[in-house]
SEGUPA-395988 format. One record per residue: x, y, z of N, C-alpha, C, O, CB in turn; residue number from 1. Coordinates in nm, 2 decimals. Glycine has a CB too. Layout:
<rs>
@nx->X; ny->Y; nz->Z; cax->X; cay->Y; caz->Z; cx->X; cy->Y; cz->Z; ox->X; oy->Y; oz->Z; cbx->X; cby->Y; cbz->Z; k->NUM
...
</rs>
This chain:
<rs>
@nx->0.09; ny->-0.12; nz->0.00; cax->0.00; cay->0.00; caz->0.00; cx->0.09; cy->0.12; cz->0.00; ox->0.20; oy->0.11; oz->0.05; cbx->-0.10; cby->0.00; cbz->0.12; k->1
@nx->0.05; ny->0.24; nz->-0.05; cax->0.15; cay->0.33; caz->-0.09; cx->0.14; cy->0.44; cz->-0.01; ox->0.10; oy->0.55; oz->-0.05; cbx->0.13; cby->0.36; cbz->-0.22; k->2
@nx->0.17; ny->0.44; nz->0.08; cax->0.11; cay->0.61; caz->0.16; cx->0.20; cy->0.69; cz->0.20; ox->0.30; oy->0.66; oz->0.27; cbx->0.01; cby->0.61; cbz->0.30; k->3
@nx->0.16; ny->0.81; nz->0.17; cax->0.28; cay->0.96; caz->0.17; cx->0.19; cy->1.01; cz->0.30; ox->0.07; oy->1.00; oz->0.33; cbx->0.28; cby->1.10; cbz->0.00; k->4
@nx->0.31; ny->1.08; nz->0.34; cax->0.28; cay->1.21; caz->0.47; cx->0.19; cy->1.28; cz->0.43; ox->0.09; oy->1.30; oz->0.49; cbx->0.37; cby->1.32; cbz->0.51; k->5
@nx->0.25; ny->1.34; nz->0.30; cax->0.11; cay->1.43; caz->0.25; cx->-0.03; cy->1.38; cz->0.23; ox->-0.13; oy->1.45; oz->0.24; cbx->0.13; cby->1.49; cbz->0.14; k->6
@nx->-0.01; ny->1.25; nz->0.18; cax->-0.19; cay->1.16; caz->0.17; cx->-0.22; cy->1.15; cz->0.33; ox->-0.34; oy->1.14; oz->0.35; cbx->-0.18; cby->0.95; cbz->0.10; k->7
@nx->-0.15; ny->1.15; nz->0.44; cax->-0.21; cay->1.15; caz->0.56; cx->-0.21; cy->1.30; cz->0.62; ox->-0.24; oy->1.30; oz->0.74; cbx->-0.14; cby->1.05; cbz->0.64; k->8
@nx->-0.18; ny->1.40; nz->0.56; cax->-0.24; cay->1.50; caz->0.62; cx->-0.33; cy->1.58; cz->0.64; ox->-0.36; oy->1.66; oz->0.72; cbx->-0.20; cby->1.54; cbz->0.62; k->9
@nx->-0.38; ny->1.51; nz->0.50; cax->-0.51; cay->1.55; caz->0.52; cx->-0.63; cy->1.50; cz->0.56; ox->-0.74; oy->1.55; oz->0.54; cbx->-0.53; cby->1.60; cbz->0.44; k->10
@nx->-0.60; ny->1.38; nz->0.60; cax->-0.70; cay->1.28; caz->0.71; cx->-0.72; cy->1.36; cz->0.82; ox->-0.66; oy->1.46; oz->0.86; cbx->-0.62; cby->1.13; cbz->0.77; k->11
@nx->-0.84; ny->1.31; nz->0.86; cax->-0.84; cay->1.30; caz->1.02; cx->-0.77; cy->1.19; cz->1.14; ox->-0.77; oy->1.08; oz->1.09; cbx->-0.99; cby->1.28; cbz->1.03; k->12
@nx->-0.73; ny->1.19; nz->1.21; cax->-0.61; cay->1.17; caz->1.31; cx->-0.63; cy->1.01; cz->1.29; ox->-0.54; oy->0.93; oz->1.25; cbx->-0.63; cby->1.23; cbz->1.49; k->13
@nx->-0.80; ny->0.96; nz->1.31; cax->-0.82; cay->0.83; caz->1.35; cx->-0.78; cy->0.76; cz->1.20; ox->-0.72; oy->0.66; oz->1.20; cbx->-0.98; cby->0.79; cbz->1.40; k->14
@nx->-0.82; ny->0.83; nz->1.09; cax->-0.82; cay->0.78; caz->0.96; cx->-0.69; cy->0.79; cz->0.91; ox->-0.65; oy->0.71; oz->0.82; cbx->-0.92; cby->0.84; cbz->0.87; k->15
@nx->-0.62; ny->0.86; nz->0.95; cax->-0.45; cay->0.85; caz->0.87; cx->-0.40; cy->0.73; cz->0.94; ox->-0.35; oy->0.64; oz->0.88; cbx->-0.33; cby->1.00; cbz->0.90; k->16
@nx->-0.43; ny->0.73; nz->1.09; cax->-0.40; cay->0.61; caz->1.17; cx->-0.43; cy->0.47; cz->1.09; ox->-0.34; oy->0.39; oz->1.06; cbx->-0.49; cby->0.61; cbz->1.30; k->17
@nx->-0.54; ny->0.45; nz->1.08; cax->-0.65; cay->0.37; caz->1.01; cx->-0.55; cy->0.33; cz->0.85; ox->-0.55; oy->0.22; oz->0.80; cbx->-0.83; cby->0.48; cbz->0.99; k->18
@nx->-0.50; ny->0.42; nz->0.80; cax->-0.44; cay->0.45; caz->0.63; cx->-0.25; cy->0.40; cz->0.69; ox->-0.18; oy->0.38; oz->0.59; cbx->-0.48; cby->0.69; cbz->0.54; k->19
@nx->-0.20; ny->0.39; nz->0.80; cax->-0.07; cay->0.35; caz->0.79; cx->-0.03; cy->0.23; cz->0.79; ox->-0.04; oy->0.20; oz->0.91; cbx->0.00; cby->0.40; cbz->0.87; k->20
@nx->0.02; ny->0.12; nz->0.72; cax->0.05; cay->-0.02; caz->0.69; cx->0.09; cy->-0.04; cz->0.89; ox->0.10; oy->0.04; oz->0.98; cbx->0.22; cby->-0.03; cbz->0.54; k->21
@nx->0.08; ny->-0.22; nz->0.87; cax->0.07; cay->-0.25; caz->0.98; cx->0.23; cy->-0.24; cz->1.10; ox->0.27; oy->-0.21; oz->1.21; cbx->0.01; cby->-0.39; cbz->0.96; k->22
@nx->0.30; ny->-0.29; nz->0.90; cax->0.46; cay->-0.24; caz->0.95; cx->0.48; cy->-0.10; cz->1.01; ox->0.52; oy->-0.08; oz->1.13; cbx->0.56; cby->-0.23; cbz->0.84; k->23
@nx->0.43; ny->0.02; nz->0.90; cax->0.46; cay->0.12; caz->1.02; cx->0.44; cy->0.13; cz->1.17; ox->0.50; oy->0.15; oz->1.28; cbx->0.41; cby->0.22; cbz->0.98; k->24
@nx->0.27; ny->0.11; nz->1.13; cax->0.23; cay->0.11; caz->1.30; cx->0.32; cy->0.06; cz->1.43; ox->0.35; oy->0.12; oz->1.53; cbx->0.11; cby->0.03; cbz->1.32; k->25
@nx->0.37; ny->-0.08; nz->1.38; cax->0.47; cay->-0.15; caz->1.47; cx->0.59; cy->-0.07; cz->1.51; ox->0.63; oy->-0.07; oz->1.62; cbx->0.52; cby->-0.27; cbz->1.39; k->26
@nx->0.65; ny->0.01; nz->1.36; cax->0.74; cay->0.07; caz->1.37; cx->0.73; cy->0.20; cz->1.51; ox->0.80; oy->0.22; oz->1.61; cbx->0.75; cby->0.11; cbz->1.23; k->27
@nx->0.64; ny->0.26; nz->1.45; cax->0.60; cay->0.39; caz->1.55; cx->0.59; cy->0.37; cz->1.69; ox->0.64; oy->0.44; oz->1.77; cbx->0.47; cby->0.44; cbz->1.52; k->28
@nx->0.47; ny->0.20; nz->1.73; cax->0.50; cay->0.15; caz->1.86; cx->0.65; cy->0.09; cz->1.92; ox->0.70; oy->0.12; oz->2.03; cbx->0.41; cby->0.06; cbz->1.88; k->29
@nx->0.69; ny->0.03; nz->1.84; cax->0.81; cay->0.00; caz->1.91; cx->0.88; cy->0.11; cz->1.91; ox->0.90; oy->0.08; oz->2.02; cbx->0.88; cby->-0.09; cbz->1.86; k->30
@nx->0.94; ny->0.22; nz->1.88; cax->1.05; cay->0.33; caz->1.88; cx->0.96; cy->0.39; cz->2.06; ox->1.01; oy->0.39; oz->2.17; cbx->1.04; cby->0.46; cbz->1.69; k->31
@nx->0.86; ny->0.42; nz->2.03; cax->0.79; cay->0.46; caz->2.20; cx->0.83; cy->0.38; cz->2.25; ox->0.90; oy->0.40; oz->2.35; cbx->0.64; cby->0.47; cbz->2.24; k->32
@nx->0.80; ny->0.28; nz->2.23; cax->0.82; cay->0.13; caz->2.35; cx->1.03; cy->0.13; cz->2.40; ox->1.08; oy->0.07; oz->2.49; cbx->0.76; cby->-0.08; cbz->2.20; k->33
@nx->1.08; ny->0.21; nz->2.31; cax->1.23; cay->0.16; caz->2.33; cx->1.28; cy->0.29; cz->2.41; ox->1.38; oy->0.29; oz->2.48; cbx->1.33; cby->0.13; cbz->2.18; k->34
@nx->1.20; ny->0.40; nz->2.40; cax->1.25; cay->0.56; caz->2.45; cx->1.18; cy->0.53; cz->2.58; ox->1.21; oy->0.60; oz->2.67; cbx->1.18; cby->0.74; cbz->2.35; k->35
@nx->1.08; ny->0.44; nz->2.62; cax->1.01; cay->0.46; caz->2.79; cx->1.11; cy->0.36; cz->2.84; ox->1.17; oy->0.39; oz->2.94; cbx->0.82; cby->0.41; cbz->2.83; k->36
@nx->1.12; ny->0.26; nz->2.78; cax->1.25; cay->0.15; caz->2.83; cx->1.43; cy->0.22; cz->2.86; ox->1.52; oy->0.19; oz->2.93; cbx->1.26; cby->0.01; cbz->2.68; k->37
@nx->1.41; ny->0.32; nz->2.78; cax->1.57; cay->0.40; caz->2.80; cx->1.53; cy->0.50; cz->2.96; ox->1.56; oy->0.50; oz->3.08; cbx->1.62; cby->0.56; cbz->2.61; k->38
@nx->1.45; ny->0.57; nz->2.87; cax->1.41; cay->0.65; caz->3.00; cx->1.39; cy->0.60; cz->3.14; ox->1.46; oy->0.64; oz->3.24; cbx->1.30; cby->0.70; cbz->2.99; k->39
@nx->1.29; ny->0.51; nz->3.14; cax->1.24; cay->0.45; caz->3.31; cx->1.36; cy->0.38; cz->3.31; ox->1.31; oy->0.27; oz->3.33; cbx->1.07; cby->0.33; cbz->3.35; k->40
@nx->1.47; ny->0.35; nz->3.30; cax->1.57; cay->0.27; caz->3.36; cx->1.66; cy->0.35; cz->3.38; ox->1.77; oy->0.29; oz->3.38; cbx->1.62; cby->0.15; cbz->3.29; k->41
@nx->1.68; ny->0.47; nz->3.39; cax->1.82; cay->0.56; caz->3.46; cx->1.83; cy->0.57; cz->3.59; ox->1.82; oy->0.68; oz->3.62; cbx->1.83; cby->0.72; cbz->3.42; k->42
@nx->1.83; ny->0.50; nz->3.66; cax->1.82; cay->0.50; caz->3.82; cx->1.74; cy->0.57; cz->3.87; ox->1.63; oy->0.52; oz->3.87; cbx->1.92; cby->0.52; cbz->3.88; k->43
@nx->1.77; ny->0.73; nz->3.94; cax->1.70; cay->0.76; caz->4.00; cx->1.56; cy->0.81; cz->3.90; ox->1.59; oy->0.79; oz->3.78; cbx->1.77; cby->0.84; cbz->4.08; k->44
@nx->1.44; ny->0.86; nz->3.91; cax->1.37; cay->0.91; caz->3.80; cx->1.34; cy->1.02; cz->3.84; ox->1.31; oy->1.06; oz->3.95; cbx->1.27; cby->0.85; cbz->3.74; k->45
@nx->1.36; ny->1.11; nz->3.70; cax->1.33; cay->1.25; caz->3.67; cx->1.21; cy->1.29; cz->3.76; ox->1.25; oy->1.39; oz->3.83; cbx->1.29; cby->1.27; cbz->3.51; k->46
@nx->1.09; ny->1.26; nz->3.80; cax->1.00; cay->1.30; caz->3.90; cx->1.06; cy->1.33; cz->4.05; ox->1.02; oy->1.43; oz->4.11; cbx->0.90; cby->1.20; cbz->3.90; k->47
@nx->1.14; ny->1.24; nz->4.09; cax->1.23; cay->1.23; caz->4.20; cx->1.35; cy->1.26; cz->4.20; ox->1.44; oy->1.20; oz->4.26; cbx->1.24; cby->1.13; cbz->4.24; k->48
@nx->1.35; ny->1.41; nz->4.11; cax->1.51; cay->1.46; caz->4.12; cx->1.60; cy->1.41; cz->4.04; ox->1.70; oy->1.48; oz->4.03; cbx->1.57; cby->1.42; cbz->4.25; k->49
@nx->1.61; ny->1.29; nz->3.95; cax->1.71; cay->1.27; caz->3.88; cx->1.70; cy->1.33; cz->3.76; ox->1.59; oy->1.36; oz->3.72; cbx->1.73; cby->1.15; cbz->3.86; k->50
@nx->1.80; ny->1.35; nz->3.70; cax->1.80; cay->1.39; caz->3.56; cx->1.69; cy->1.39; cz->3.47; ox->1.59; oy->1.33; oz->3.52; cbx->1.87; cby->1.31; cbz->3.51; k->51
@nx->1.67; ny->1.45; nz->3.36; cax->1.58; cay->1.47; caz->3.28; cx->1.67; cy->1.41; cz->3.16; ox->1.79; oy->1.44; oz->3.12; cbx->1.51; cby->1.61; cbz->3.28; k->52
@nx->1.55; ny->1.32; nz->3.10; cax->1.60; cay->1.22; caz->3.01; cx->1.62; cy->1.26; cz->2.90; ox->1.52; oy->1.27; oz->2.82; cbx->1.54; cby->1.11; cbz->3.00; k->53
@nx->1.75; ny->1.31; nz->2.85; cax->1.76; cay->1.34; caz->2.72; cx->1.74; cy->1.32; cz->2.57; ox->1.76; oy->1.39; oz->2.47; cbx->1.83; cby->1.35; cbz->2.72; k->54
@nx->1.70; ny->1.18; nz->2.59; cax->1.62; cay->1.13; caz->2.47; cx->1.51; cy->1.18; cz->2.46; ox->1.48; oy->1.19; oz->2.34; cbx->1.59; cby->1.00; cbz->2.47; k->55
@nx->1.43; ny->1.22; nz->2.54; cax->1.31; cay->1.26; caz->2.56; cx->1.32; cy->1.43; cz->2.54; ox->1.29; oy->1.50; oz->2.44; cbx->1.25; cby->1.19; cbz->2.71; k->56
@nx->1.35; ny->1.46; nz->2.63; cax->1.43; cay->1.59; caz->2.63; cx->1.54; cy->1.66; cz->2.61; ox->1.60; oy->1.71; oz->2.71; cbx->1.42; cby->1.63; cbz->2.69; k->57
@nx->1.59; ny->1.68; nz->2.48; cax->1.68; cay->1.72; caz->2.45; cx->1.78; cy->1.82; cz->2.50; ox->1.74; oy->1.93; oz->2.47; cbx->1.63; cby->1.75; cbz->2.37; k->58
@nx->1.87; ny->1.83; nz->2.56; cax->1.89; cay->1.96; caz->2.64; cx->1.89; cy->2.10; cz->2.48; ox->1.88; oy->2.08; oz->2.36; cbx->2.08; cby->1.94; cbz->2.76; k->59
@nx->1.90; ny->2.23; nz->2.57; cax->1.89; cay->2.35; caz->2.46; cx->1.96; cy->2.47; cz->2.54; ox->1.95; oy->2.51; oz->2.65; cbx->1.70; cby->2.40; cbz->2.40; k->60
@nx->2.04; ny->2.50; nz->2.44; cax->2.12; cay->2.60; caz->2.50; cx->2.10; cy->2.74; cz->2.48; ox->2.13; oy->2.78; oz->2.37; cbx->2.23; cby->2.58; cbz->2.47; k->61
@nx->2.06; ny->2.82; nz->2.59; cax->1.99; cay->2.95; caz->2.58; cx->2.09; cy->3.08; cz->2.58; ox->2.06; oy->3.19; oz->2.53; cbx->1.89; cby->2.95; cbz->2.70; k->62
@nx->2.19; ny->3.05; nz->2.62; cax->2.32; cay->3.17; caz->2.62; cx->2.33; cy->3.28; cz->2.56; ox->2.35; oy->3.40; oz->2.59; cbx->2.42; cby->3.13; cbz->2.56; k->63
@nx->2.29; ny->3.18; nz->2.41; cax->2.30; cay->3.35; caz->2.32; cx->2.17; cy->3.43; cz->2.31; ox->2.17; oy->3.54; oz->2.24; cbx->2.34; cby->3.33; cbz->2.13; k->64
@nx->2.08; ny->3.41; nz->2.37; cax->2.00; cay->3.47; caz->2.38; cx->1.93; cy->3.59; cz->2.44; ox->1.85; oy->3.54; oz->2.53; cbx->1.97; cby->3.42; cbz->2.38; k->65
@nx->1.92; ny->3.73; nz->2.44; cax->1.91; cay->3.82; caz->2.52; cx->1.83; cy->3.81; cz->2.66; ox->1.71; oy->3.78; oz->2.65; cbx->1.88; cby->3.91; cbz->2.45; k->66
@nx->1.89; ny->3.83; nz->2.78; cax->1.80; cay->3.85; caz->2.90; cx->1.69; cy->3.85; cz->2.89; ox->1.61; oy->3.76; oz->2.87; cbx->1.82; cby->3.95; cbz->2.96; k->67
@nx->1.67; ny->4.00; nz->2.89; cax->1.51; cay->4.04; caz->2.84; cx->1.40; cy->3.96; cz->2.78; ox->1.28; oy->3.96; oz->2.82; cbx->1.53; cby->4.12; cbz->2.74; k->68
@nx->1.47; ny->3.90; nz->2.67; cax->1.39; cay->3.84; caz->2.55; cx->1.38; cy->3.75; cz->2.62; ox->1.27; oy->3.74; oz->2.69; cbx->1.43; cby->3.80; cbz->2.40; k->69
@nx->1.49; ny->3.68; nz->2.64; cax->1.42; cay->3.53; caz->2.73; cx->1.34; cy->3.53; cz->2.87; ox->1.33; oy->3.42; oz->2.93; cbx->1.56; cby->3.44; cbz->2.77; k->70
@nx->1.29; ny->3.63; nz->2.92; cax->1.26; cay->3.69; caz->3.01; cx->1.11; cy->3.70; cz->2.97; ox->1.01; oy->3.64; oz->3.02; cbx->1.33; cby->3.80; cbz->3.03; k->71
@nx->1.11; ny->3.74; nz->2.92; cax->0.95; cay->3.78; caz->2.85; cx->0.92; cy->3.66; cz->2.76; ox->0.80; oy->3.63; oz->2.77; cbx->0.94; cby->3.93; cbz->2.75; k->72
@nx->1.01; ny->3.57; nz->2.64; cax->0.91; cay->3.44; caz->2.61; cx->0.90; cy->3.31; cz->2.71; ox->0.82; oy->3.22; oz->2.68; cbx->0.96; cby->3.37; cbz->2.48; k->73
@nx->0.98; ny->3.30; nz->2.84; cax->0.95; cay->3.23; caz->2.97; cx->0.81; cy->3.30; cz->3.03; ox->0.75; oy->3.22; oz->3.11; cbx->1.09; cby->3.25; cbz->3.08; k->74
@nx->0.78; ny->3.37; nz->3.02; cax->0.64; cay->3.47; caz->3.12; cx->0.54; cy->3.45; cz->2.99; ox->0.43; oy->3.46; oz->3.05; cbx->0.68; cby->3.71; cbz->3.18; k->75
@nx->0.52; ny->3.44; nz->2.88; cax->0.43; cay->3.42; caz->2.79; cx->0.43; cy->3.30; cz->2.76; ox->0.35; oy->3.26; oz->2.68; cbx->0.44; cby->3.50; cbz->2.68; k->76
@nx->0.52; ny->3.19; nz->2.82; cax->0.51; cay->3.03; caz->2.86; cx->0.42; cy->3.05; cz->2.95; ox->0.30; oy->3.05; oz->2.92; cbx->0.63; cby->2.95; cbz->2.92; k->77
@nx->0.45; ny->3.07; nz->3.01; cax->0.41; cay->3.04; caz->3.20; cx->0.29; cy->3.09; cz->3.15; ox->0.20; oy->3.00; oz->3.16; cbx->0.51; cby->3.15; cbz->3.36; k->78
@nx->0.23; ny->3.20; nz->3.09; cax->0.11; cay->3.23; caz->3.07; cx->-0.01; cy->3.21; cz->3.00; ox->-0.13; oy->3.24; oz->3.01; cbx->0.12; cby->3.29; cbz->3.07; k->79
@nx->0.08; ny->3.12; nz->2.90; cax->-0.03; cay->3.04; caz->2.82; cx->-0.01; cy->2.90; cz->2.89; ox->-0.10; oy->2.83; oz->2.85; cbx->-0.02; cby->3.05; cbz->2.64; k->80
@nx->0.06; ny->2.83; nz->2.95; cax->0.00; cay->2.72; caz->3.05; cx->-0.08; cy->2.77; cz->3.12; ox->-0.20; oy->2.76; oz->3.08; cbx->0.07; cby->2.65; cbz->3.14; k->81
@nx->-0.05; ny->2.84; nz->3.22; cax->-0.20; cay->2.91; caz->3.31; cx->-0.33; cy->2.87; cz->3.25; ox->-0.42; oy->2.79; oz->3.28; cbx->-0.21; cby->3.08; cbz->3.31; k->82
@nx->-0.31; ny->2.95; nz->3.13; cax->-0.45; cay->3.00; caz->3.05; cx->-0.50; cy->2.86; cz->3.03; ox->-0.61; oy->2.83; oz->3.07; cbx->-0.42; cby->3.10; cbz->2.89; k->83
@nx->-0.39; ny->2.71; nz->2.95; cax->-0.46; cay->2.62; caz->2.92; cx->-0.50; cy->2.52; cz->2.99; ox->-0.57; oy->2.43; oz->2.95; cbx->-0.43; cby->2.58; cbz->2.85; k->84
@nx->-0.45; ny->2.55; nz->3.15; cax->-0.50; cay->2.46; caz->3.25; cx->-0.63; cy->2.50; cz->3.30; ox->-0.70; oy->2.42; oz->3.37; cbx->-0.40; cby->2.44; cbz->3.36; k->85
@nx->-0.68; ny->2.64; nz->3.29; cax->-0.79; cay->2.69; caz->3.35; cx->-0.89; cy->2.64; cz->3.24; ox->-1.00; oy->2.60; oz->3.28; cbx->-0.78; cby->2.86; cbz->3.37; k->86
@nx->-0.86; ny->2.64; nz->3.07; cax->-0.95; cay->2.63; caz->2.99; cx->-1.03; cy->2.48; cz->2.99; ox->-1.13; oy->2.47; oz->2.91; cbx->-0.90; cby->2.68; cbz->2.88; k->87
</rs>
């Protein structure tokens, strides 16, 4: 069966699901299935203080970035969580 990204973009979520060969699907579950197995096995876990799992979360380096600026798109984070936990 032949299916492109772009033939699934314009599905709806369940139906592109529904339109991906069985291999992919497998593919897609196992790659999750191998990043929770990396992750939950670093000893201590990230909820409890250990590290944050870099497979998962990439680290990102903010340095070059002005004070200010980063100042104000951290506070327009913070504020559109607010907004989407209230909604």
């Amino acid at each position: 069966k032949d299916v492109s990204f772009e033939s699934l973009s314009v599905m709806k979520p369940f139906d592109a699901w529904d339109a991906v060969p069985d291999a992919g699907k497998q593919q897609i579950i196992g790659l999750i299935f191998l990043a929770e197995i990396i992750s939950e096995s670093n000893g201590v876990h990230y909820t409890k203080g250990g590290p944050l799992p870099t497979i998962i979360f990439p680290p990102i380096n903010f340095s070059g970035v002005d004070p200010a600026t980063l100042k104000k798109k951290q506070d327009s984070e913070l504020n559109n969580g607010r907004l989407a936990m209230i909604a």
